[in-house]
C-alpha positions as CSV (number, residue, x, y, z in Angstrom):
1,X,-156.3,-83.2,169.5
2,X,-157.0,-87.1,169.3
3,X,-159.6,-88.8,171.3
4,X,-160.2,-91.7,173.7
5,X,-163.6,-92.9,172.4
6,X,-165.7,-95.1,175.3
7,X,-169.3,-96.4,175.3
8,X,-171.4,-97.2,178.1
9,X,-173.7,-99.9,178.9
10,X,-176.6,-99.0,181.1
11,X,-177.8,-95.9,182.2
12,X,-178.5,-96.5,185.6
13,X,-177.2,-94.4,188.6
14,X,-173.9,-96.0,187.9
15,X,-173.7,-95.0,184.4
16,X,-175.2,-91.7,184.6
17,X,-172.2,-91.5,187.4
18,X,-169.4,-92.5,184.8
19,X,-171.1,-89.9,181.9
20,X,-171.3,-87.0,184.4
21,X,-167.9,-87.5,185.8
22,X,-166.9,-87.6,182.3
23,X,-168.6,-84.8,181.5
24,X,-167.5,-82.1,184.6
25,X,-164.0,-83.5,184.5
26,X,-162.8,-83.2,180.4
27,X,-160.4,-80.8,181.3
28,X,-158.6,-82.4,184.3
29,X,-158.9,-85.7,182.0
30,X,-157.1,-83.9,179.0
31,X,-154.7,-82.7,181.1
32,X,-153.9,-86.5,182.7
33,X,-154.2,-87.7,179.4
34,X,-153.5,-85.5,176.2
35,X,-156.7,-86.5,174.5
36,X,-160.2,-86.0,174.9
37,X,-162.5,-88.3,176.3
38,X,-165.8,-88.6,173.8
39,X,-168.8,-91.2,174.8
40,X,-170.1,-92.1,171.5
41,X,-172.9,-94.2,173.0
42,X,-175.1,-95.6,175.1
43,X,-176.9,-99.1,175.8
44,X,-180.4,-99.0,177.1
45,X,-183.2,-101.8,177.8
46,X,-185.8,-99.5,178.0
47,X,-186.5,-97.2,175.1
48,X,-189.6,-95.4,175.7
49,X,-188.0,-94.0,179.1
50,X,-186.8,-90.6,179.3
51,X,-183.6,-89.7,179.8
52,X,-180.8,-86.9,179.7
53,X,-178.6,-88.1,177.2
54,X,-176.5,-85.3,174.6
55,X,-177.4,-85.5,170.9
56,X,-174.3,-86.4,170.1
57,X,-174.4,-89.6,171.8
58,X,-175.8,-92.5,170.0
59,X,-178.4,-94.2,171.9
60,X,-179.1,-97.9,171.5
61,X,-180.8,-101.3,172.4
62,X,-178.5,-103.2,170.5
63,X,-175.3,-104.0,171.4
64,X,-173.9,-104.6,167.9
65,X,-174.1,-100.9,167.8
66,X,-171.6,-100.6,170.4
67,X,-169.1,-102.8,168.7
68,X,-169.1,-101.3,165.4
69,X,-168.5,-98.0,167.0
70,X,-165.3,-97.2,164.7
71,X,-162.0,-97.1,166.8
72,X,-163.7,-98.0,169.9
73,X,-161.2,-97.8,173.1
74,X,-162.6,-98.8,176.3
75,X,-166.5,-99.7,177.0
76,X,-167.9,-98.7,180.7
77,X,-169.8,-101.5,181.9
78,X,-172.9,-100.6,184.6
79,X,-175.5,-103.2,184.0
80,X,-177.3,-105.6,186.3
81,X,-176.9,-109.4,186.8
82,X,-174.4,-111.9,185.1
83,X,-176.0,-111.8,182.2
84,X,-175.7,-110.3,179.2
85,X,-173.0,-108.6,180.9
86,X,-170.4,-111.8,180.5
87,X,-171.3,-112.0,177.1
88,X,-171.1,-108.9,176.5
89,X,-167.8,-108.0,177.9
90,X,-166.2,-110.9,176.5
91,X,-167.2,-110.1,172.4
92,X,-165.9,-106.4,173.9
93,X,-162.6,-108.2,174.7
94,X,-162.3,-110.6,171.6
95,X,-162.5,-107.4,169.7
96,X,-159.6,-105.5,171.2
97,X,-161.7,-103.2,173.4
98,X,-160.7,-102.7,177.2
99,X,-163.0,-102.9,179.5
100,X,-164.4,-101.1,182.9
101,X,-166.9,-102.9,185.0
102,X,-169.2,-102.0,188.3
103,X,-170.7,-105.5,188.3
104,X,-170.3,-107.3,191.3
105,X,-172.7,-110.1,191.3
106,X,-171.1,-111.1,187.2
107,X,-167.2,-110.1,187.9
108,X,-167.5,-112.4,191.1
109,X,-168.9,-115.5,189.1
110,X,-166.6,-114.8,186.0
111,X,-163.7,-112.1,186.6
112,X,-161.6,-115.0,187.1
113,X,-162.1,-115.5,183.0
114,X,-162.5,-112.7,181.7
115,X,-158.7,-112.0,183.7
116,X,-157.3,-114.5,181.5
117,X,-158.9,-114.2,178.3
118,X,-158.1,-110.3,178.6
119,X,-154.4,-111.3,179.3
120,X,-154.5,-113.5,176.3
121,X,-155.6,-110.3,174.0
122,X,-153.4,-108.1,176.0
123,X,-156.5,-106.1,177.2
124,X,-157.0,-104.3,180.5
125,X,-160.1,-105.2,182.7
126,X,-160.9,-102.5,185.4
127,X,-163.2,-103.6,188.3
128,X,-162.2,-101.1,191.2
129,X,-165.9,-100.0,191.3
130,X,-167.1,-103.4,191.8
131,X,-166.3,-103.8,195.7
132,X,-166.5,-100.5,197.3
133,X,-167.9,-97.8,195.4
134,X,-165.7,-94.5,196.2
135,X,-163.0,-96.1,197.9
136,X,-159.9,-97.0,195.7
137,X,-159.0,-100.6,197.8
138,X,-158.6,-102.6,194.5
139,X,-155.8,-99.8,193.5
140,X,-154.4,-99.9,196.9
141,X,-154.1,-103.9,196.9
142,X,-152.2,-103.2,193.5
143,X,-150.1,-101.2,194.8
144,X,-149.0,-102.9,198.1
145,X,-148.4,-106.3,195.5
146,X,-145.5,-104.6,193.8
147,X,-143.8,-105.6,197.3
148,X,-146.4,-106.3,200.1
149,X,-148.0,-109.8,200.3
150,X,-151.7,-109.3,201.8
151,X,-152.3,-111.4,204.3
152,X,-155.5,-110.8,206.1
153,X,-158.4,-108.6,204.9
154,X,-161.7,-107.1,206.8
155,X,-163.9,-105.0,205.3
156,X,-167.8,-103.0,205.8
157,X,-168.8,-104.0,202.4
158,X,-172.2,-103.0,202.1
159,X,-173.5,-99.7,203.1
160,X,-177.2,-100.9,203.0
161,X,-176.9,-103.3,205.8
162,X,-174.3,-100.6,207.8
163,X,-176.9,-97.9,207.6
164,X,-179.7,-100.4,209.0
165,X,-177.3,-100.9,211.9
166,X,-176.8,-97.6,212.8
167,X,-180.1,-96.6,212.4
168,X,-181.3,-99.5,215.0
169,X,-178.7,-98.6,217.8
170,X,-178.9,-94.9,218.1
171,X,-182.9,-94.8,217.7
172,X,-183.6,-98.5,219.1
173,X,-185.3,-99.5,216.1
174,X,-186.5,-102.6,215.3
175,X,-184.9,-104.6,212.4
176,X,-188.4,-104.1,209.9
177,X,-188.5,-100.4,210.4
178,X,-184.7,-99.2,209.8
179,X,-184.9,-101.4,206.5
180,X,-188.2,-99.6,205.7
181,X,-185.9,-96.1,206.4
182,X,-183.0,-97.4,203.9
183,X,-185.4,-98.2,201.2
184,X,-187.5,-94.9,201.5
185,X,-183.9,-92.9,201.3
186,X,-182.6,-95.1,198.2
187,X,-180.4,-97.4,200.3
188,X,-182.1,-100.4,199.9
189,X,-184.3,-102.3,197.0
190,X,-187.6,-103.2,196.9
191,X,-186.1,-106.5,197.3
192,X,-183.6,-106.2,199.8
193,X,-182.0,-109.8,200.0
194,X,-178.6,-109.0,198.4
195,X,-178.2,-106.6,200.7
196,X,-179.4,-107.9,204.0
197,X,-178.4,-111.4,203.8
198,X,-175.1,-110.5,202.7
199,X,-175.0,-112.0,199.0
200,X,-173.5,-108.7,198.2
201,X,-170.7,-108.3,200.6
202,X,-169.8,-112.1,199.8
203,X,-169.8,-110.9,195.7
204,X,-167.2,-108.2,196.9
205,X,-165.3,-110.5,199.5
206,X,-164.8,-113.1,196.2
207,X,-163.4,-110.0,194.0
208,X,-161.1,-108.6,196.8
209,X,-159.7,-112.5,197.2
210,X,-158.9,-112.6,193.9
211,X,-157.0,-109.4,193.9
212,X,-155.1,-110.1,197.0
213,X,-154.4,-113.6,196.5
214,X,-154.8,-114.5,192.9
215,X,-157.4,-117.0,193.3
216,X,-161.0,-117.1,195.5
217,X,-161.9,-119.5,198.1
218,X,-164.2,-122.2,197.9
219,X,-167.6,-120.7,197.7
220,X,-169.0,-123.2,199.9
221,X,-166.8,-123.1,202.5
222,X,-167.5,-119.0,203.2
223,X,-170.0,-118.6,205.7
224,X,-172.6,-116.4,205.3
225,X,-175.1,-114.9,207.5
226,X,-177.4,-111.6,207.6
227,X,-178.3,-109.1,210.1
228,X,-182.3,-109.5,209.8
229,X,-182.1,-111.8,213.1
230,X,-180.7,-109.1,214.7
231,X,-182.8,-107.5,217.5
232,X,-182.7,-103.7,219.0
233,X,-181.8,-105.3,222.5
234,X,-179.2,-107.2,220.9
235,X,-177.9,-104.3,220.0
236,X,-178.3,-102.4,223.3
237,X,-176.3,-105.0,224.8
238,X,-173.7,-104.6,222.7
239,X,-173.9,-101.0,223.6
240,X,-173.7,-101.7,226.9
241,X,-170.3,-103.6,226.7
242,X,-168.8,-100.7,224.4
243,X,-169.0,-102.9,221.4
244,X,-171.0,-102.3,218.3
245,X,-172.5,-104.9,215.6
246,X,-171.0,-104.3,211.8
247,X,-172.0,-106.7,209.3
248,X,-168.4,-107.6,207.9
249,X,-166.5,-109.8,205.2
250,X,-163.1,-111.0,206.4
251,X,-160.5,-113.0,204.4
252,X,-157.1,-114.3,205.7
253,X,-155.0,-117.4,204.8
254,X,-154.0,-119.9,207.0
255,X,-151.0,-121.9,208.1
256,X,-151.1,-124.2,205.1
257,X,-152.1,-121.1,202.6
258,X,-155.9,-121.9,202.5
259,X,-158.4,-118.9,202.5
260,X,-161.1,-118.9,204.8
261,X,-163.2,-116.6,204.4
262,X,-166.6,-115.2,206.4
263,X,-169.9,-112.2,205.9
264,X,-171.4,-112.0,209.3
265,X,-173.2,-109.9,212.0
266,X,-169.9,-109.7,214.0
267,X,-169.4,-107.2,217.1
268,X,-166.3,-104.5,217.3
269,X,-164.6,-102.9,220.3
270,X,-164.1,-99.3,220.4
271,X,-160.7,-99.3,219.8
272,X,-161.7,-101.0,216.4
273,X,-161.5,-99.0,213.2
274,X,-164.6,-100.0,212.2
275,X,-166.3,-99.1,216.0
276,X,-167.2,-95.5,214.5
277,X,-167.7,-96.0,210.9
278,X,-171.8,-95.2,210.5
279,X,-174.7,-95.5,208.3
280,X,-173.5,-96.1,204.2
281,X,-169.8,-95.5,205.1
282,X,-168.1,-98.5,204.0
283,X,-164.3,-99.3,205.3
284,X,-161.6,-101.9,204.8
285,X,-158.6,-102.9,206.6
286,X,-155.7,-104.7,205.1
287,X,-152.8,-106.0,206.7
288,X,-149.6,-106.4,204.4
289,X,-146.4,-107.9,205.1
290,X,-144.4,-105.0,205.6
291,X,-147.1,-101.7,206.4
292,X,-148.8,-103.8,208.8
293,X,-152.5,-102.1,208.9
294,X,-153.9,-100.2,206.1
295,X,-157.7,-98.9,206.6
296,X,-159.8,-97.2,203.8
297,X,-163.0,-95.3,204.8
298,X,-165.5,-93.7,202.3
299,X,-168.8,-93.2,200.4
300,X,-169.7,-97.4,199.5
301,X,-172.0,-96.5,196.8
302,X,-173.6,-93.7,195.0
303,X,-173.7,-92.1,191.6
304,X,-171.1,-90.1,191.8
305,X,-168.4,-92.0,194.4
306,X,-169.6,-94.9,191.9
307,X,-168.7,-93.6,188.7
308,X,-165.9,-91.6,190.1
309,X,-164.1,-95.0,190.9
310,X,-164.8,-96.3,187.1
311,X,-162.7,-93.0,186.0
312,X,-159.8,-93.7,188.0
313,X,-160.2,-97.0,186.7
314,X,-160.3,-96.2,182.9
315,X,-157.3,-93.5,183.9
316,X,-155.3,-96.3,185.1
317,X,-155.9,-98.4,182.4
318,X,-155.2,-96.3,179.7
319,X,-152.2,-95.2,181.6
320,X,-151.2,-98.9,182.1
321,X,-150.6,-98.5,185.8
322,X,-152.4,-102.4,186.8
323,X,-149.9,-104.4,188.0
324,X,-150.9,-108.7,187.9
325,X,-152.7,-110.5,190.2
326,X,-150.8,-111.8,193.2
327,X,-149.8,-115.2,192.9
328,X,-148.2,-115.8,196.3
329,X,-147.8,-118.2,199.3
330,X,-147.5,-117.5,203.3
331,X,-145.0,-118.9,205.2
332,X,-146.4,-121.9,208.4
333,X,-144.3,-119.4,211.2
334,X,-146.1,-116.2,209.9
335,X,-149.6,-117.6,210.5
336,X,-150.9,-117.6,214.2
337,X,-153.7,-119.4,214.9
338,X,-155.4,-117.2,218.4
339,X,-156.3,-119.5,221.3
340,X,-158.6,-117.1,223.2
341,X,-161.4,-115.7,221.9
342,X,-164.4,-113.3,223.1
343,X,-168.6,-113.4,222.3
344,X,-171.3,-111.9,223.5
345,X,-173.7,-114.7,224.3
346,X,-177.7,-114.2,224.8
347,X,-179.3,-117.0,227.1
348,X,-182.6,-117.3,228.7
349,X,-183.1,-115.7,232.5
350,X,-184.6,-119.3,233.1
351,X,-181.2,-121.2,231.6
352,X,-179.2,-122.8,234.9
353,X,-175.8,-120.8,232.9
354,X,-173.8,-121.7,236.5
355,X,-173.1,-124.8,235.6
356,X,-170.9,-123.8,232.3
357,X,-170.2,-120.3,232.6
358,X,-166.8,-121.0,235.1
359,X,-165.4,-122.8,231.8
360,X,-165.5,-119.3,230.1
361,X,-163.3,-115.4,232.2
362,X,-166.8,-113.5,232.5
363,X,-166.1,-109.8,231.9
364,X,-169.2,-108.6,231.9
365,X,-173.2,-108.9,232.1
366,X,-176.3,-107.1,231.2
367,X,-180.5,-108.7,231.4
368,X,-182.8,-106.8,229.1
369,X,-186.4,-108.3,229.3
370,X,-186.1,-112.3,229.5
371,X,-182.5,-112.6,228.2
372,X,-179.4,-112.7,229.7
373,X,-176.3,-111.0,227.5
374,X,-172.8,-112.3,228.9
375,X,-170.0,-111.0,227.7
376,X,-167.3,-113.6,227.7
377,X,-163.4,-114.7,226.8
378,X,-162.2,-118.2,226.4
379,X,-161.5,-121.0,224.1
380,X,-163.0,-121.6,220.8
381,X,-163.6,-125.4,221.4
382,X,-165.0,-124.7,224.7
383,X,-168.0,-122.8,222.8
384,X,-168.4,-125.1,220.2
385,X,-168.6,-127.9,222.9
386,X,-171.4,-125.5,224.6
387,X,-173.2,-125.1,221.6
388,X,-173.8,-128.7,220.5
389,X,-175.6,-129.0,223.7
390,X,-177.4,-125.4,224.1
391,X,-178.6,-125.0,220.5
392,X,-180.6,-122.5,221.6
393,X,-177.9,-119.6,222.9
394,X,-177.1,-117.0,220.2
395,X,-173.0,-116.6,220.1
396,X,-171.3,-113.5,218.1
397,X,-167.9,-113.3,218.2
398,X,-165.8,-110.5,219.0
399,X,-163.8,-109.0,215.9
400,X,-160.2,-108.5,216.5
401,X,-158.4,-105.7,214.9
402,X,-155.7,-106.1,212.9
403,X,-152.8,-105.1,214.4
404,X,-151.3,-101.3,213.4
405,X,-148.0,-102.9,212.5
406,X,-146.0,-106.3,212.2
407,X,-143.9,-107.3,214.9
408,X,-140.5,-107.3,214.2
409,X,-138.8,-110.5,214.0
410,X,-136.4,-111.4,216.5
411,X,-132.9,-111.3,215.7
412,X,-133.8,-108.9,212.2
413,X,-131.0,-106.0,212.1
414,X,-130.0,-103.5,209.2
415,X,-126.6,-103.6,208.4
């Protein structure tokens, strides 16, 4: 039988993933594939640490190595940071070699590149693993492309920050002492910035609007925001109102087909998908022109829901399932711009709030210690207004969910 040789860079939680799904899965890949799948090595940094690599497997610091491998077929990239990663992957694709990648923070910056310089070489890139650990949404954007367009996205992106969240509302925790949880239990870094401020989720928002819509936004124009501001009675209130914070990336397109795009504390009814999705869960919702609503829940991260996506990935590359890129427009009468909104808004007891809270429907109220929380419906220019004038009242808006399915257009009838 013939063989599907592969390499690995790093040996990280993510590579040791790919190598043990590799390993506990040969017979279900031979049968998918006809071959057997052989790692002939492995690129480390360090190389007076220990690890639990097979004899057979060469082990090395330099990535030369890797390249001269004879009859090389696809290299598993798991390292950290942009670079050598780019590099790296790019001499990998100038020699023939496909490519699978888990690097968010590098396939953000430069997946846009190595896309075309892999087209050029008639190479396959896979980067499922790259937004959302276990969950196949890359895939599923493929898939809804070959006749969907994808027209609004919303997604949990980061499990750190989601588990921090949970953590705070159902032991009323403060902020410091959920992260100190997450990074005793793995969750989070010792430097947990990507995470918590949302770097991490925007890396993953950037890759998912490239798959869905062929190009990214402006990086500029995304705003981004954390959850460290974020307060246990914040919370509480939210509670109070049967709404619950997630820390989420959205993406849509607007009337005249730019992207806007947004990863921010943001607050979600019950009826929302996201309302019960807890601690390092991470979900997505897409909306396509035809299914309507499409939401994906699972493991975000991991060893093994990690390296379990950069299988399917290699599987579907060497099966030559990817379809292109979308390169697609939206119509101005498909795009609806909503004129009522709701927040939760937190104001000082002492604020005189009587003389603009008639320009807002109040649906509901809650003091916890010297704030006021009001929870609130009206338009968005009406807040904005407010706000230039009361810098000092916290606003977080009210997710809406995408809607289970399109409407049918009047006057649409199957002959």
């Amino acid at each position: 039988m013939s063989t599907i040789n592969v390499a690995l860079l790093g040996f990280g939680t993510v590579g040791q993933g790919v190598c043990e799904a590799i390993d506990t899965h040969q017979d279900r890949l031979k049968e998918v594939l006809g071959k057997e799948v052989k790692v002939r090595a492995v690129l480390i940094k360090d190389p007076t640490k220990e690890r639990s690599i097979g004899t057979s497997i060469n082990v090395t610091t330099d990535f030369q190595d890797i390249l001269d491998i004879p009859d090389l077929d696809v290299i598993f990239e798991a390292i950290v940071g942009e670079e050598p990663s780019y590099t790296y992957l790019t001499e990998a694709i100038e020699k023939g070699v496909h490519i699978v990648t888990a690097n968010k923070a590098m396939f953000a910056k430069y997946g846009p590149e190595l896309l075309e310089k892999a087209k050029r070489k008639g190479i396959s890139v896979g980067f499922e693993a790259t937004t959302a650990g276990g969950i196949p949404v890359i895939g599923s954007i493929r898939q809804l492309l070959k006749v969907n367009e994808i027209r609004q996205i919303q997604g949990i992106l980061n499990g750190t920050s989601n588990f921090i969240l949970s953590q705070m509302r159902k032991r009323g925790l403060a902020f410091d002492t959920a992260l100190k949880i997450s990074q005793e239990k793995g969750y989070a870094e010792a430097d947990p910035t990507n995470d918590i401020e949302g770097y991490d989720a925007f890396y993953k928002l950037l890759i998912l609007s490239q798959t869905a819509f062929g190009r990214q936004p402006d990086w500029k124009n995304i705003r981004r925001k954390g959850i460290s501001d974020l307060t246990a009675e914040w919370l509480q209130a939210a509670e109070s109102f049967r709404l619950r914070f997630k820390h989420v990336g959205s993406l849509r397109r607007d009337s005249v087909d730019h992207i806007q795009g947004a990863v921010e504390p943001i607050l979600v009814h019950d009826t929302h998908p996201f309302y019960s999705v807890e601690d390092v869960e991470n979900a997505i919702s897409l909306k396509g022109s035809l299914v309507g609503r499409i939401t994906l829940l699972g493991p975000g991260a991991g060893k093994l829901p990690t390296g379990s996506a950069m299988v399917e990935d290699f599987l579907s590359l060497i099966e030559r399932k990817y379809t292109d890129s979308a390169v697609s427009t939206v119509n101005a009468e498909e795009v609806v711009e909503e004129s009522s909104h709701q927040w939760v808004l937190r104001i000082r007891e002492t604020d005189e709030y009587q003389n603009w809270l008639p320009s807002f429907i109040l649906k509901d109220r809650i003091q916890l210690d010297d704030y006021l929380y009001v929870f609130v419906e009206g338009r968005k220019e009406t807040l904005e207004s407010l706000l230039q004038t009361h810098d000092h009242i916290q606003a977080v808006p009210i997710l809406k969910e995408i809607p289970l399915e399109n409407e049918v257009k009047a006057g649409a009838a199957v002959s």
